[in-house]
N, C-alpha and C positions, 0 to 999 in steps of 0.2 A: 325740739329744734335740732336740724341737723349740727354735724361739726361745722360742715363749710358757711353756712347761715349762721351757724351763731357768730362763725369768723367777720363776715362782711358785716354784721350789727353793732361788733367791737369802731365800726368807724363813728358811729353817731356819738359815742362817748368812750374813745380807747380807755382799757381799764387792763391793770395785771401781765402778763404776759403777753395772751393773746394781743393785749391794744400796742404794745412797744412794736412787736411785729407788723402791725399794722402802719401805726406812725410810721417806719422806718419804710416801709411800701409807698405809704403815703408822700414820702419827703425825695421819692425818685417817680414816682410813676405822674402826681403832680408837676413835675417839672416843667416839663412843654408850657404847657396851658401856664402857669405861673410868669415863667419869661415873656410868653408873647403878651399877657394882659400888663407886664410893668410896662412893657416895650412903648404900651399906648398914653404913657403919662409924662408930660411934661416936669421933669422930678426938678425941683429947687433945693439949692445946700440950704443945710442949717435945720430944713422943717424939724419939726415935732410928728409924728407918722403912731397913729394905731394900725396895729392887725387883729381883726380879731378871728376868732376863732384858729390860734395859731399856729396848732397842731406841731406838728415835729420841728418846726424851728428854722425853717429851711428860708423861709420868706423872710424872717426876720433876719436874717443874713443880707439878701438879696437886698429888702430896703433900706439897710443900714449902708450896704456899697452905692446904691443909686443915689442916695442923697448924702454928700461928702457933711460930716460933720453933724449929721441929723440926733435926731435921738426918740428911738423906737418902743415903743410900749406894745404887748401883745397882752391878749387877755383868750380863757380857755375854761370851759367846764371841767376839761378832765384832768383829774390830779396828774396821769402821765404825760397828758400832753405839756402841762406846765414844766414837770421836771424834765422832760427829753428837748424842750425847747430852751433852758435855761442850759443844758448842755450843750448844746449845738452853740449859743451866745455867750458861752461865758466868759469868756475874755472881755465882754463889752458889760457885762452884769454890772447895776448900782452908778455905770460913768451914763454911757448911750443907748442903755437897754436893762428895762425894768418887765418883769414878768409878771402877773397874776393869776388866778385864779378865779375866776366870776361871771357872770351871765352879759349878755348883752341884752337883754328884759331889762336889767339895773348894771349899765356901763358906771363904773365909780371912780368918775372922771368928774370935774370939774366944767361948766360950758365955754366953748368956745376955745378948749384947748389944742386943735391936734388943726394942722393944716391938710392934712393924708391921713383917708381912716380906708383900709382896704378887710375885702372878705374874700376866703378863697374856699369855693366847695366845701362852705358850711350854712349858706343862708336856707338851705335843703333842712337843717334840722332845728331852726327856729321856730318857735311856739306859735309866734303872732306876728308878721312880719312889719304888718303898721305901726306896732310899739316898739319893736326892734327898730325900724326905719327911723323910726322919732327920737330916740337915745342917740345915735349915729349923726342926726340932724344937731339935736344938742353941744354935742361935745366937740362938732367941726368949728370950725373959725369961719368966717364970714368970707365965701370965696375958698372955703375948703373944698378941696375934693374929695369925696367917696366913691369908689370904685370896686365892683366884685365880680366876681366869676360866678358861672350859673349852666348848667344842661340843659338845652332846649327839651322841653317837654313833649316836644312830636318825635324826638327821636326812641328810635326802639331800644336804645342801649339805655335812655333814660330812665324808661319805663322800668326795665329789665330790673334795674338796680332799687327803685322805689319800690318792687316788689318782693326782693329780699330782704331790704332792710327796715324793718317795721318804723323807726321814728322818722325814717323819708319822707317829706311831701316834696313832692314838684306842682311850680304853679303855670298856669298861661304866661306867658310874657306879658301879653297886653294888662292882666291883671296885676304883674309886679309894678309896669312901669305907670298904672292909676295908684296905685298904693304911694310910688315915692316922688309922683306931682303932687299927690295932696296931703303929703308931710311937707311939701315947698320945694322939696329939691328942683334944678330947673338946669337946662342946657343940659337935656339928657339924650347920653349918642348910645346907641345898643350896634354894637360889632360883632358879626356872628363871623365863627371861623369853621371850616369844616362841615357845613351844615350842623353841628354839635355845640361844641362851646361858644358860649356869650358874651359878652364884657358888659357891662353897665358900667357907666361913666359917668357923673354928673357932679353939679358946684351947689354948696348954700351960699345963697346972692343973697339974702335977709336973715336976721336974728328972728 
């Protein structure tokens, strides 16, 4: 594997050097696409708010400001992304922002706790997305919103990138959005911006 390939596969799981550089790419080049998907959410004070897969920590910034008084949980496979996001938040560590380390396969969460569960340019490196979809459904509150970000899969930059990066899948859309009607999720809006980025949007209306 080349250097620069092995660079872009530090994204599926930043690790060591390589992954902090990465993060730190990630926590700027992300940006656009992060604001305009918060931009689409009705934020209420006080929520309780997961991110998952929360990579360099930049979000968990951004939802702790949109929602006055919240209090943010992010969760991350990768050990740096855990500790470069608990840097980015520490000032908020242990009061309005608690960090972990863990899978969204097994979110170790409690059900019905989070009113906001958002994912940004990481549902690309989920195993099984109907079981991921189903933990995410669990752990929302009834009338939760779950929201994330996604690369249309007909564009050629998307491709591009699922080609370097080995743990990438990209799916059809239409096949995300049968995957999280038949987990229940319902009042689902898909926002494309750019021809490229996505939003999925959607409430758990039932336990």
């Amino acid at each position: 594997m080349g250097k620069l390939k092995k660079f872009w596969n530090t994204n599926a799981r930043p690790d060591g050097r390589l992954g902090r550089l990465a993060l730190r790419m990630m926590n700027v080049t992300h940006s656009p696409m992060a604001k305009w998907n918060l931009s689409l959410i009705d934020f209420q004070a006080g929520w309780t708010i997961l991110d998952v897969g929360c990579g360099g920590g930049k979000n968990i910034a951004r939802l702790l400001r949109r929602s006055q008084g919240s209090t943010v949980y992010g969760i991350d496979y990768s050990e740096e992304s855990v500790a470069m996001s608990s840097k980015v938040n520490h000032k908020h560590l242990g009061t309005h922002c608690f960090i972990t380390q863990g899978n969204v396969m097994q979110l170790p969460y409690e059900e019905a706790k989070f009113d906001l569960v958002t994912a940004y340019e990481t549902v690309y490196f989920w195993p099984d997305l109907s079981k991921a979809f189903s933990e995410v459904y669990r752990v929302l509150k009834t009338g939760g919103v779950f929201t994330f970000s996604y690369g249309d899969e007909r564009s050629s930059t998307m491709r591009y990138w699922a080609n370097e990066i080995e743990a990438m899948h990209i799916y059809p859309l239409d096949e995300i959005k049968k995957l999280l009607v038949d987990v229940g999720f319902s009042d689902l809006k898909i926002t494309v911006k750019g021809g490229y980025t996505v939003n999925f949007t959607m409430h758990k209306t039932s336990y």
